[in-house]
C-alpha positions as YAML, in Angstrom:
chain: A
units: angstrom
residues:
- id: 1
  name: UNK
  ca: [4.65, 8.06, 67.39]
- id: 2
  name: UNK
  ca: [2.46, 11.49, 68.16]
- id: 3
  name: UNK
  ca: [-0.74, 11.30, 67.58]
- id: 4
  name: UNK
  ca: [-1.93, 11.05, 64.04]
- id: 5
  name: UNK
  ca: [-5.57, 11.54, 64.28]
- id: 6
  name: UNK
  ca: [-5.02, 15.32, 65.14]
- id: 7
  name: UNK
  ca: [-5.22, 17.70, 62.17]
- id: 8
  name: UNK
  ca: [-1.93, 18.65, 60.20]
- id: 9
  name: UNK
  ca: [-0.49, 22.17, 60.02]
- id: 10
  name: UNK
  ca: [-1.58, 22.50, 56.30]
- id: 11
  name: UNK
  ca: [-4.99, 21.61, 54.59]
- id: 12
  name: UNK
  ca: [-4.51, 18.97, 51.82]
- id: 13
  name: UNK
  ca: [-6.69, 16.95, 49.85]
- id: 14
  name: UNK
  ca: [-5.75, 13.43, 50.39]
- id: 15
  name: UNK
  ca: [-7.26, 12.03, 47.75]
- id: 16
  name: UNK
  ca: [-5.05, 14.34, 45.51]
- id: 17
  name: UNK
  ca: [-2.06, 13.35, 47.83]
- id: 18
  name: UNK
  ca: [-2.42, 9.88, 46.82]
- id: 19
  name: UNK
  ca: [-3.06, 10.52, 43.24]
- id: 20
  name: UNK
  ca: [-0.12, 12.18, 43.02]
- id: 21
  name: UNK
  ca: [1.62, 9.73, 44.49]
- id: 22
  name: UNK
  ca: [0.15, 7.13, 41.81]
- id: 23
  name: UNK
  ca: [1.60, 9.07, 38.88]
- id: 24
  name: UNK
  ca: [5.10, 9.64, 40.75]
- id: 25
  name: UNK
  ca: [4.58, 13.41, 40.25]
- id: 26
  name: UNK
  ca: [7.76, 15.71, 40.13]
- id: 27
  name: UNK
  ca: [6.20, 18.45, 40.00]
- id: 28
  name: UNK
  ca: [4.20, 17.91, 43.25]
- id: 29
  name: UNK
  ca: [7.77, 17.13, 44.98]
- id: 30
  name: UNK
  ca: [8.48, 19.52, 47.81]
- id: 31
  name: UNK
  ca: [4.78, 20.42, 48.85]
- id: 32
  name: UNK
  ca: [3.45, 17.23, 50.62]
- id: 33
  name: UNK
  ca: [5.34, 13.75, 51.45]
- id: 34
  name: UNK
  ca: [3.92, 10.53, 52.24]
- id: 35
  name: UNK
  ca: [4.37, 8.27, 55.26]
- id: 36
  name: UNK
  ca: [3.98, 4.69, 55.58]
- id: 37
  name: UNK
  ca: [2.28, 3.64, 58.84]
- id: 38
  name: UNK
  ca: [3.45, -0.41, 58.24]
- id: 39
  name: UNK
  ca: [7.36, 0.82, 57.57]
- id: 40
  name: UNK
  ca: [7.12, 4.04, 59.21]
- id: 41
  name: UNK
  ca: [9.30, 5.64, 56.28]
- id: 42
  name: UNK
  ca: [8.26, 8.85, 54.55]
- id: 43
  name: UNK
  ca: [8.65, 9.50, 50.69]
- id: 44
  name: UNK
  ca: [8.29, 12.33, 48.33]
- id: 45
  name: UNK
  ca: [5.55, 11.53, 45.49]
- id: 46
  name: UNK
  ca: [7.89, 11.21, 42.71]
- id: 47
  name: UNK
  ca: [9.69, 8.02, 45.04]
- id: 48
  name: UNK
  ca: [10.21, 5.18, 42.58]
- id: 49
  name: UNK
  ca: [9.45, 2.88, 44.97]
- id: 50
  name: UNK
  ca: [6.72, 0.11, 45.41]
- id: 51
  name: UNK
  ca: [3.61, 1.95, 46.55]
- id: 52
  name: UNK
  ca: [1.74, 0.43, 49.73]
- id: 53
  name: UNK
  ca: [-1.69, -0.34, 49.99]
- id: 54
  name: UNK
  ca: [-3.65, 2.90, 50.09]
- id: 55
  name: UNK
  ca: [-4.99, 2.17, 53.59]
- id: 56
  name: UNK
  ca: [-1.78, 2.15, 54.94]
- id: 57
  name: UNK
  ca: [-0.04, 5.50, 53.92]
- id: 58
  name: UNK
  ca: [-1.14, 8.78, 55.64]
- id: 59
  name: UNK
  ca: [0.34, 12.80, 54.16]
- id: 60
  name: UNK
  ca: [1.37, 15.07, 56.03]
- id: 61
  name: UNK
  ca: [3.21, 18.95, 54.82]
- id: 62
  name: UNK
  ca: [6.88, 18.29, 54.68]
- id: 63
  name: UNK
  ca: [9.65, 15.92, 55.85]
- id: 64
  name: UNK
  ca: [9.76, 18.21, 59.39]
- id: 65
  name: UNK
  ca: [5.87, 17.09, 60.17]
- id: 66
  name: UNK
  ca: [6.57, 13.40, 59.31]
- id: 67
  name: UNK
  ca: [9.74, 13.12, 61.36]
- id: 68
  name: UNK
  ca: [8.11, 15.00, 64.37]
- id: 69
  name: UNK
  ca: [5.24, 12.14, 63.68]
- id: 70
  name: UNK
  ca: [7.80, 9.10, 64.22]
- id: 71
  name: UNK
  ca: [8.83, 8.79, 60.43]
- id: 72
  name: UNK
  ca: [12.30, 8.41, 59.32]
- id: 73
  name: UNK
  ca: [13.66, 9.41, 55.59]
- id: 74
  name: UNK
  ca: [13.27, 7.31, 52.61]
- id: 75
  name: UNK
  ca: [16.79, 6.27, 51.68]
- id: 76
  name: UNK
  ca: [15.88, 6.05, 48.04]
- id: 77
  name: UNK
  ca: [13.92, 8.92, 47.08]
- id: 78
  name: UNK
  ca: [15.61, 11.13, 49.83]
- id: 79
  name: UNK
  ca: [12.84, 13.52, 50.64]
- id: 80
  name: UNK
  ca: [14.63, 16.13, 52.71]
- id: 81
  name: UNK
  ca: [16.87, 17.13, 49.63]
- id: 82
  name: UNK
  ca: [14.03, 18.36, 47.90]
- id: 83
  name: UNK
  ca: [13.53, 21.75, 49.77]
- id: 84
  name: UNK
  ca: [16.99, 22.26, 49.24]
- id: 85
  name: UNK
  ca: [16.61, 21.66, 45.39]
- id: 86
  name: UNK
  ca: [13.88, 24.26, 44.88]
- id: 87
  name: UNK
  ca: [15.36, 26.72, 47.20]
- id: 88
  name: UNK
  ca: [18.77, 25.99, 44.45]
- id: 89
  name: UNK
  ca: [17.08, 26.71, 41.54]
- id: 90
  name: UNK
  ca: [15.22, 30.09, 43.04]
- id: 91
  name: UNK
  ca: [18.77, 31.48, 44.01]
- id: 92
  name: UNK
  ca: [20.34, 30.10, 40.57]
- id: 93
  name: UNK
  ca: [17.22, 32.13, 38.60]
- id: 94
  name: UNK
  ca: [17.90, 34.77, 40.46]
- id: 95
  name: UNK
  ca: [21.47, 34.88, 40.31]
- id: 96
  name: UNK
  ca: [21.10, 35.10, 36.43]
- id: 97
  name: UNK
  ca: [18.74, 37.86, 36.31]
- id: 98
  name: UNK
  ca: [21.02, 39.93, 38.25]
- id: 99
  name: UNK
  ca: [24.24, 39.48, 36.06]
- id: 100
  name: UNK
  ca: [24.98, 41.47, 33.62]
- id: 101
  name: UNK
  ca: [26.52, 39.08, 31.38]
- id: 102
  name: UNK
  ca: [25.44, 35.94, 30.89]
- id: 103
  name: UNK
  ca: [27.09, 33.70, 33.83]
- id: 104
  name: UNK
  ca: [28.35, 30.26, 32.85]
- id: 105
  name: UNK
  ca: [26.82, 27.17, 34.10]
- id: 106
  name: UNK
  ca: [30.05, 26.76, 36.14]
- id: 107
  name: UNK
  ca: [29.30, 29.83, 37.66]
- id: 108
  name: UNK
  ca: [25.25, 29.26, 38.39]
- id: 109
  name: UNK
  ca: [26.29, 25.60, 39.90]
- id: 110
  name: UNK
  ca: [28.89, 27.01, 41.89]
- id: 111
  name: UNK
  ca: [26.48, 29.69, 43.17]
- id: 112
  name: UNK
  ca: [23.74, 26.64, 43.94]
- id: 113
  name: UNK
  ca: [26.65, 24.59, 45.64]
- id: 114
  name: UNK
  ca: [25.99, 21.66, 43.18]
- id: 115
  name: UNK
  ca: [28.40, 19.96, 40.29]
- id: 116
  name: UNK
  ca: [27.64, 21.36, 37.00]
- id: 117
  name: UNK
  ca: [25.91, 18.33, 35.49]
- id: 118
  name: UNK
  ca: [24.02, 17.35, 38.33]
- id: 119
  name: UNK
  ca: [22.85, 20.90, 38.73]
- id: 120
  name: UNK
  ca: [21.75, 21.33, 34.71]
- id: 121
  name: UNK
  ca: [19.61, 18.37, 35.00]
- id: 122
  name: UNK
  ca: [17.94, 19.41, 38.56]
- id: 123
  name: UNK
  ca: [17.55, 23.17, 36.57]
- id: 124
  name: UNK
  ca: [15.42, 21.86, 33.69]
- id: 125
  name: UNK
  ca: [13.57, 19.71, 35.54]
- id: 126
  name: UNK
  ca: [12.10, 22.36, 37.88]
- id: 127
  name: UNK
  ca: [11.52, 24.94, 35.45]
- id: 128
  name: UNK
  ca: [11.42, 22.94, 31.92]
- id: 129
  name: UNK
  ca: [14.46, 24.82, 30.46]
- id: 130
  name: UNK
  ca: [18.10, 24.73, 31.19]
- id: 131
  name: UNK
  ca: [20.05, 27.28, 32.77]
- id: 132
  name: UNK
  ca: [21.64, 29.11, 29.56]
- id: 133
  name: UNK
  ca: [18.02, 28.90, 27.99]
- id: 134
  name: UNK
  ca: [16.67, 30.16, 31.14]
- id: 135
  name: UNK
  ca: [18.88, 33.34, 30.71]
- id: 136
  name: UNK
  ca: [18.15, 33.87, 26.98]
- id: 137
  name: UNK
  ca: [14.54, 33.98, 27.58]
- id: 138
  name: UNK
  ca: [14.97, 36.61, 30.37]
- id: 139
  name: UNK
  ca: [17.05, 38.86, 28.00]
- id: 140
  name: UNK
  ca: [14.45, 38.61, 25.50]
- id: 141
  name: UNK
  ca: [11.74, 39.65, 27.51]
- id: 142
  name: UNK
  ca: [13.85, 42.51, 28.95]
- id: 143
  name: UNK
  ca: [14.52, 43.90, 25.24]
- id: 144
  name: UNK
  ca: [10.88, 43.01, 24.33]
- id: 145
  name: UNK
  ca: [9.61, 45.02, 27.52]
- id: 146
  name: UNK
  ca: [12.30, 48.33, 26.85]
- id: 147
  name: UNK
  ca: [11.42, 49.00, 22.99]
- id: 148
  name: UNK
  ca: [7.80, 48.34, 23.97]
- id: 149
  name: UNK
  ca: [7.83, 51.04, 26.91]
- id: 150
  name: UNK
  ca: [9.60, 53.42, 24.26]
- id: 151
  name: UNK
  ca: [13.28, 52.80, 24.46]
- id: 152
  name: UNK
  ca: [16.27, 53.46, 21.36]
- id: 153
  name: UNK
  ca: [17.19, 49.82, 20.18]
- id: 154
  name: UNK
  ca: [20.49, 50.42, 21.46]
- id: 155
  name: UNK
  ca: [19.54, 51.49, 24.71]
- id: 156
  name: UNK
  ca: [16.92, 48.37, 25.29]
- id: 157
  name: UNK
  ca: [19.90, 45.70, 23.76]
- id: 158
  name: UNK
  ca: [22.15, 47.59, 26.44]
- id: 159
  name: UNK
  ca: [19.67, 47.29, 29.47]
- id: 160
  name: UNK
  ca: [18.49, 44.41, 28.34]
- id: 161
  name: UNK
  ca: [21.77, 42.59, 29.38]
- id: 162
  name: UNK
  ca: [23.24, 42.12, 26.32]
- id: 163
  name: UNK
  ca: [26.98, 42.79, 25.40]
- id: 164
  name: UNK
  ca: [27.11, 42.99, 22.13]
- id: 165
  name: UNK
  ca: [24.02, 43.74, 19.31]
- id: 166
  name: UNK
  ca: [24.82, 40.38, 17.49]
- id: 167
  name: UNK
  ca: [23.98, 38.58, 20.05]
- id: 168
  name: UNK
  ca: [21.01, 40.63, 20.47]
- id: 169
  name: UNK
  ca: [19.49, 40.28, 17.06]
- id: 170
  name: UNK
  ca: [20.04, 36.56, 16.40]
- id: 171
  name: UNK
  ca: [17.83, 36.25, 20.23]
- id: 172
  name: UNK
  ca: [15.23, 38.51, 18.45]
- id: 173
  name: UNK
  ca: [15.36, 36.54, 15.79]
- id: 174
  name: UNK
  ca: [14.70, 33.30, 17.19]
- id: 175
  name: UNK
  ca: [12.16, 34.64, 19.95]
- id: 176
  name: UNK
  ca: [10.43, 37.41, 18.39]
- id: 177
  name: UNK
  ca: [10.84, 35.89, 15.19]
- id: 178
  name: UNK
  ca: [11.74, 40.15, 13.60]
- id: 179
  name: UNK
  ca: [14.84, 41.84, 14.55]
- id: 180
  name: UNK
  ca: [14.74, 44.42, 17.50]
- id: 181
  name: UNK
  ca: [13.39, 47.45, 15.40]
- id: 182
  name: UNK
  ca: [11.10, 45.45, 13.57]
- id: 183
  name: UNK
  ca: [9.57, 44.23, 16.81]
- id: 184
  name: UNK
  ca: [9.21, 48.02, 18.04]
- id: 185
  name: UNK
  ca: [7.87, 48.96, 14.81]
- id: 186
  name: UNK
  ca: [4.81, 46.78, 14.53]
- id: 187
  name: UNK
  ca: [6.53, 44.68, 12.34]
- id: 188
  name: UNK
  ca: [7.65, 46.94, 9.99]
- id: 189
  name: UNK
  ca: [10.23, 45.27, 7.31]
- id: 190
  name: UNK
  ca: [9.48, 41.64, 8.28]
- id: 191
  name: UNK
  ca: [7.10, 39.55, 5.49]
- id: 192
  name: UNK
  ca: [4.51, 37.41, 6.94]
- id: 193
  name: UNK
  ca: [2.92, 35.03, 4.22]
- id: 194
  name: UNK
  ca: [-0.22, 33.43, 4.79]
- id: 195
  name: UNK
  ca: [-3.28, 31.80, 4.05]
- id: 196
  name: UNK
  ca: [-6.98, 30.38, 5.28]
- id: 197
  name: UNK
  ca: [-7.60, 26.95, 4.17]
- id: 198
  name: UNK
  ca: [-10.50, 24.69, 4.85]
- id: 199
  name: UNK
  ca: [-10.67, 21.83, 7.47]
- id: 200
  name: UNK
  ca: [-13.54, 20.11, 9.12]
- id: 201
  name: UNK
  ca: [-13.33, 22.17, 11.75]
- id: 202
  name: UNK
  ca: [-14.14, 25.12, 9.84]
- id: 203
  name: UNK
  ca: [-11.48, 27.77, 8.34]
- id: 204
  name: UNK
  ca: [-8.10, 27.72, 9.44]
- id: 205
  name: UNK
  ca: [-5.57, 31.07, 9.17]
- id: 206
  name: UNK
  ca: [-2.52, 29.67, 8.99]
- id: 207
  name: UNK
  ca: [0.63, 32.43, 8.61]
- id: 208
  name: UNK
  ca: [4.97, 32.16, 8.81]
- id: 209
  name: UNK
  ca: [7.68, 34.22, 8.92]
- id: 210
  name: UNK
  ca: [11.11, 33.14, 7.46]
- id: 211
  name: UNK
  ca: [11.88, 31.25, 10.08]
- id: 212
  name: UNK
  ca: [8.59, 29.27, 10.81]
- id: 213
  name: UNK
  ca: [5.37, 29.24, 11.96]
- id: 214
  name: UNK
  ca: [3.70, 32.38, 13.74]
- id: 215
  name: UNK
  ca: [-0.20, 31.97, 13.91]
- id: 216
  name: UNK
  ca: [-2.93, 28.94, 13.54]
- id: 217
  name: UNK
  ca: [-5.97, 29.74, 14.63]
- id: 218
  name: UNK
  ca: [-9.33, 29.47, 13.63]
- id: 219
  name: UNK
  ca: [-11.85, 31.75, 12.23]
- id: 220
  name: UNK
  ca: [-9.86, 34.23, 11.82]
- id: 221
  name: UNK
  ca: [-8.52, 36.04, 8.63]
- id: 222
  name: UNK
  ca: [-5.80, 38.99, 7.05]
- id: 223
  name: UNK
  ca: [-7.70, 41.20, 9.49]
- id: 224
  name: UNK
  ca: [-6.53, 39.34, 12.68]
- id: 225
  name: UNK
  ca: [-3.30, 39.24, 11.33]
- id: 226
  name: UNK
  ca: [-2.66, 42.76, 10.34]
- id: 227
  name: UNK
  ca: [-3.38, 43.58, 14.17]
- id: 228
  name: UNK
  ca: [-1.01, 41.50, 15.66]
- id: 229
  name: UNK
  ca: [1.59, 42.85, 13.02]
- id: 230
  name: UNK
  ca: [-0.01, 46.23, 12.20]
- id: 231
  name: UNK
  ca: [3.12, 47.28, 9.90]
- id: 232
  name: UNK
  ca: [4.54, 43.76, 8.43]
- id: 233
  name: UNK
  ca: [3.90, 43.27, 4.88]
- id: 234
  name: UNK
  ca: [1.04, 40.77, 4.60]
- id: 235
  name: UNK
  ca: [1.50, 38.61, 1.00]
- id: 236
  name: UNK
  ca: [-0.62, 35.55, 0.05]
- id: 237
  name: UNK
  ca: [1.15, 32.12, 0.97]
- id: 238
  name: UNK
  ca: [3.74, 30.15, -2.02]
- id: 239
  name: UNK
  ca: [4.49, 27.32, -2.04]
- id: 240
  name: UNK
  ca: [5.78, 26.48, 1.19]
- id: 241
  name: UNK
  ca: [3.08, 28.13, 3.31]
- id: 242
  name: UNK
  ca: [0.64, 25.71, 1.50]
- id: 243
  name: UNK
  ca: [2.96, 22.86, 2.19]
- id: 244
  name: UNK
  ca: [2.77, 23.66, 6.06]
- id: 245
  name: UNK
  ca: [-0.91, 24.91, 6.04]
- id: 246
  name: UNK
  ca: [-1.60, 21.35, 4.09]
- id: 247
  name: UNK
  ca: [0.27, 19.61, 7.30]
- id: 248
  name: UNK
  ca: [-1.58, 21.67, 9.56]
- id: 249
  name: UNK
  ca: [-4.51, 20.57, 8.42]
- id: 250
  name: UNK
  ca: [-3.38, 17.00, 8.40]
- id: 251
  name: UNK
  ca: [-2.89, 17.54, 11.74]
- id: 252
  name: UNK
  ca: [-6.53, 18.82, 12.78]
- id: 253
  name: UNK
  ca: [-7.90, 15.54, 10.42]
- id: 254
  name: UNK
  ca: [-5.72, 13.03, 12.35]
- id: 255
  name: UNK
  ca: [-3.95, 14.13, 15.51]
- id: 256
  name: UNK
  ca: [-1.52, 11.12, 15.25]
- id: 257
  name: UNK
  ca: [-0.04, 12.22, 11.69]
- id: 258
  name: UNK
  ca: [3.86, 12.92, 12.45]
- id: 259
  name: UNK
  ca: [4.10, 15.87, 11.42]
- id: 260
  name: UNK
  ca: [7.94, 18.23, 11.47]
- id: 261
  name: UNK
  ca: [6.70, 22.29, 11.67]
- id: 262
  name: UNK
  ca: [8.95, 25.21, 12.30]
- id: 263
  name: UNK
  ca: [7.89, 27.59, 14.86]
- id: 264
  name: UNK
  ca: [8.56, 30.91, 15.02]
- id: 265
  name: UNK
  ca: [6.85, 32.18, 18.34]
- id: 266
  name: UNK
  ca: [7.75, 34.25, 21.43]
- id: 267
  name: UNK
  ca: [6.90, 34.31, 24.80]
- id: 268
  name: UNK
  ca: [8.46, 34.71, 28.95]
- id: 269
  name: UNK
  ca: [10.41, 31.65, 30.21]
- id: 270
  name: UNK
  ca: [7.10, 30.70, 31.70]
- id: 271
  name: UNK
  ca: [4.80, 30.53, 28.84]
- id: 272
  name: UNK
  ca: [7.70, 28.53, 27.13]
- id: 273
  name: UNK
  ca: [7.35, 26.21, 29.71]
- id: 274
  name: UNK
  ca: [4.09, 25.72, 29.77]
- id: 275
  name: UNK
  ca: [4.07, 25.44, 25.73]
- id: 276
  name: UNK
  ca: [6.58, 22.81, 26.20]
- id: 277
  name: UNK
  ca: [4.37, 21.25, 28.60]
- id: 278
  name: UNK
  ca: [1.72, 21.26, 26.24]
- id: 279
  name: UNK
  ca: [3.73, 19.62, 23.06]
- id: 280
  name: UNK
  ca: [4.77, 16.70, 25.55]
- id: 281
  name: UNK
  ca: [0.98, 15.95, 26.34]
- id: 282
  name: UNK
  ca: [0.13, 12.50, 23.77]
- id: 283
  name: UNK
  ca: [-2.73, 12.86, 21.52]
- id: 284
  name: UNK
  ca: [-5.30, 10.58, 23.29]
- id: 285
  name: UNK
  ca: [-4.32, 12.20, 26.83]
- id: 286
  name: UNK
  ca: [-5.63, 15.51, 28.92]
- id: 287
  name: UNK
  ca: [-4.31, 17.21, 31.65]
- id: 288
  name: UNK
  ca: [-5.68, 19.73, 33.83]
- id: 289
  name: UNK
  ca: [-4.18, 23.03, 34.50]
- id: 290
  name: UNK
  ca: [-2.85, 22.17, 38.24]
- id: 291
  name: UNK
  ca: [-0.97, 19.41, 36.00]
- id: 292
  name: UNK
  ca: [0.59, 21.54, 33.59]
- id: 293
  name: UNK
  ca: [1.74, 23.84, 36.52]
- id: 294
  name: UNK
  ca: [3.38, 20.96, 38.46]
- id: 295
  name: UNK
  ca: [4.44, 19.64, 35.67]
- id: 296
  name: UNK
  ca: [7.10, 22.91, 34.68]
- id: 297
  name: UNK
  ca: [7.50, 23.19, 38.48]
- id: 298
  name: UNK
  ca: [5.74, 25.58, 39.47]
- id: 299
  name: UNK
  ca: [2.57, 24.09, 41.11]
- id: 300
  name: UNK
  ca: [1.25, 27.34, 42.86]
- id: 301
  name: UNK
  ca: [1.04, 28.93, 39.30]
- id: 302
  name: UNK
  ca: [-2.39, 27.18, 38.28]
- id: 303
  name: UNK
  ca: [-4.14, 30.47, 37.19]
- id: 304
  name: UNK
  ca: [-0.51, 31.63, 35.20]
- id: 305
  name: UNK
  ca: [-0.65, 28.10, 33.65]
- id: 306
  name: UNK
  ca: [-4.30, 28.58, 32.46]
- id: 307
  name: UNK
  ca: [-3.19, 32.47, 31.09]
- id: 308
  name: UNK
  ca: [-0.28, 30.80, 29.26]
- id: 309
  name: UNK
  ca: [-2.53, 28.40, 27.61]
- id: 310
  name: UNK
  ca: [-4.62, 30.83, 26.39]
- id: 311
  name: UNK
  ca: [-1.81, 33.49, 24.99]
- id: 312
  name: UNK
  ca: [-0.80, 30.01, 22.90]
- id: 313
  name: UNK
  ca: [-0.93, 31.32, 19.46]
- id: 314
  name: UNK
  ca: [-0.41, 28.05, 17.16]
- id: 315
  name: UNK
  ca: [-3.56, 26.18, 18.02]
- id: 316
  name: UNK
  ca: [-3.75, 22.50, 17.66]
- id: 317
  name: UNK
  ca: [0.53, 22.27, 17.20]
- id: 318
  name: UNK
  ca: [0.77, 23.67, 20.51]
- id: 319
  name: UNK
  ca: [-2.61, 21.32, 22.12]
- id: 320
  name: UNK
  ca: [-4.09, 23.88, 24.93]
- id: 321
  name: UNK
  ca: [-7.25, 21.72, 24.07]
- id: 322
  name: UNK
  ca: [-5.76, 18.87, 25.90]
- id: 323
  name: UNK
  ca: [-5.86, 20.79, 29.07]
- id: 324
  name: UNK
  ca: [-9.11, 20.19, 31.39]
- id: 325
  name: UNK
  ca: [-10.43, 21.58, 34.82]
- id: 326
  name: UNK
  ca: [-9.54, 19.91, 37.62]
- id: 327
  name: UNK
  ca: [-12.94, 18.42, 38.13]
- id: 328
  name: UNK
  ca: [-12.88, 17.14, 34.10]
- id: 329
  name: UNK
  ca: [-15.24, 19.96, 32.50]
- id: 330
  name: UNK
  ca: [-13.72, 21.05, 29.58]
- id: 331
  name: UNK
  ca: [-12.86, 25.08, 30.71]
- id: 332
  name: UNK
  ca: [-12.39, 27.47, 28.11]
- id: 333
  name: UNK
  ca: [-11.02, 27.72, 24.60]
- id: 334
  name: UNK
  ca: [-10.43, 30.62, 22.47]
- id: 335
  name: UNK
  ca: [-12.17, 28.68, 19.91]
- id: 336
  name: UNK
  ca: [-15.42, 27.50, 21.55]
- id: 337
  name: UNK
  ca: [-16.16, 24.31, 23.46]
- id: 338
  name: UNK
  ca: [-17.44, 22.45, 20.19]
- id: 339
  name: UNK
  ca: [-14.05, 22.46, 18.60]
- id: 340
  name: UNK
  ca: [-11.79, 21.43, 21.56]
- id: 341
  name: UNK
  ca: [-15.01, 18.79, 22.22]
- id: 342
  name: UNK
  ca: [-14.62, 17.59, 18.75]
- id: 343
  name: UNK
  ca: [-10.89, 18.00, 18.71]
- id: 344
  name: UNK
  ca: [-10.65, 15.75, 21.74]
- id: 345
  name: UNK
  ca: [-13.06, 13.24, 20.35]
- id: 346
  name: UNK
  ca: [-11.04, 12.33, 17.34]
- id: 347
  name: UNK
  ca: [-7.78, 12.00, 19.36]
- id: 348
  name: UNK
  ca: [-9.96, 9.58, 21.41]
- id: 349
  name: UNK
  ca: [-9.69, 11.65, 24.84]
- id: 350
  name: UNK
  ca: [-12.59, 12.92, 24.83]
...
């Protein structure tokens, strides 16, 4: 073998490296592997195989540093296929931004040179939606970004990539949560009921559209609200606002309480991602932003990840409190420090 006592190509923390390799982390799949000085195989952190005493497993940058090191390919976790994987999914995202209609996942596999099911799994898994989702959530940001710079709402369905205005509205509808000219109008002709109720945490806003859910925060009131939606019509909560506000308070009292709430917010593939990320964290548990990131595949993105958080507009439902600094300080929150402290406290993770 070369020598190993020389410094590798890339900078790495090792302790990281192995931690990594502790969880099995996906996300951190592609960036780093780890060799085995007693077996002299190399692995990829997510490997599902028996880990070796920590004393006898070294990192290096990629499966070309380990094999010019003396290290053969794991047989199980196959660590060279990886590269190849990520470099799929970059030409498959791209691919679907530049059609103009919506390619099938035929198509987008075919493009990838991998079967159709195989390749839908490996899609989600780097980027935390599937392929067809993938595309939706581009459109919608296209037709979001047109009528915001100005555009007709038939122009911005057009460029946005749509084929028909149908399809169109019923995307506004489920990511904007307002059709197309509402959106571009402030608002205007969508009702947004809502109401502050009390919690121990102090006051809670708590406001819905038809369709679900579209603000919990705290602290704030029919003010906040009539800035995000300058032109909606604002009307006090019925019935069924108070029986969601009632669950979303529920939820701040006891973060274990099941609780079943429609959401009705929008965001870029990204911050979906990230949101989803979020929801999958257990009450009791914290990850840090680097986590998050790897965890939707996209470990380079730690800043994005942090911006995501932050743009999350259903607090608690959507736990951006659960997310730490690397080093285990509790980093910001829109709310202030003493809420996600006390927030984390009564899940027991703080």
């Amino acid at each position: 073998m070369t020598d190993l006592s020389a410094p590798t190509p890339m900078a790495m923390d090792d302790d990281a490296c192995w931690d990594a390799f502790q969880r099995r982390d996906r996300g951190m799949d592609g960036l780093f592997v780890g060799a085995v000085l007693t077996t002299g195989i190399y692995c990829k952190p997510s490997c599902a195989a028996r880990r070796p005493l920590r004393e006898n497993m070294i990192f290096l940058p990629g499966p070309e540093a380990a094999r010019e090191a003396g290290f053969r390919a794991c047989l199980r976790c196959r660590p060279d296929g990886v590269g190849r994987d990520r470099l799929a999914v970059e030409a498959a995202k791209a691919f679907i931004a530049a059609a103009e209609t919506p390619p099938s996942l035929e198509d987008i596999a075919a493009h990838a040179g991998y079967a159709p099911h195989h390749f839908h799994r490996l899609f989600k898994r780097e980027t935390g939606l599937t392929p067809a989702a993938y595309g939706r959530s581009l459109r919608t940001q296209r037709l979001k970004s047109a009528l915001e710079e100005g555009e007709s709402v038939t122009n911005a369905i057009y460029e946005a990539g749509y084929n028909a205005p149908s399809r169109a509205y019923a995307d506004a509808q489920r990511h904007l949560g307002m059709s197309p000219s509402a959106w571009k109008d402030g608002g205007r002709g969508v009702t947004i009921g809502y109401a502050v109720v009390g919690s121990s945490l102090g006051p809670v806003l708590v406001a819905a559209t038809a369709k679900g859910l579209c603000r919990i925060s705290f602290d704030e009131d029919e003010s906040a609200l009539r800035r995000r939606f300058p032109k909606a019509e604002l009307v006090p909560g019925d019935a069924a606002l108070a029986g969601l506000a009632a669950q979303v308070v529920r939820l701040i009292e006891d973060p274990a309480a099941p609780v079943d709430l429609p959401l009705d917010i929008c965001g870029t593939a990204f911050q979906q991602a990230v949101w989803a990320a979020l929801r999958a964290i257990p009450a009791g548990e914290t990850r840090s932003y680097g986590e998050i990131a790897a965890a939707i595949g996209r470990p380079g993105a730690v800043r994005a990840a942090g911006t995501a958080c932050g743009d999350n507009g259903l607090a608690v439902l959507i736990p951006c409190h659960r997310v730490l600094r690397s080093d285990g300080s509790l980093g910001g929150y829109a709310y202030g420090l003493e809420r996600k402290k006390a927030l984390l406290e009564r899940e027991g993770g703080g």
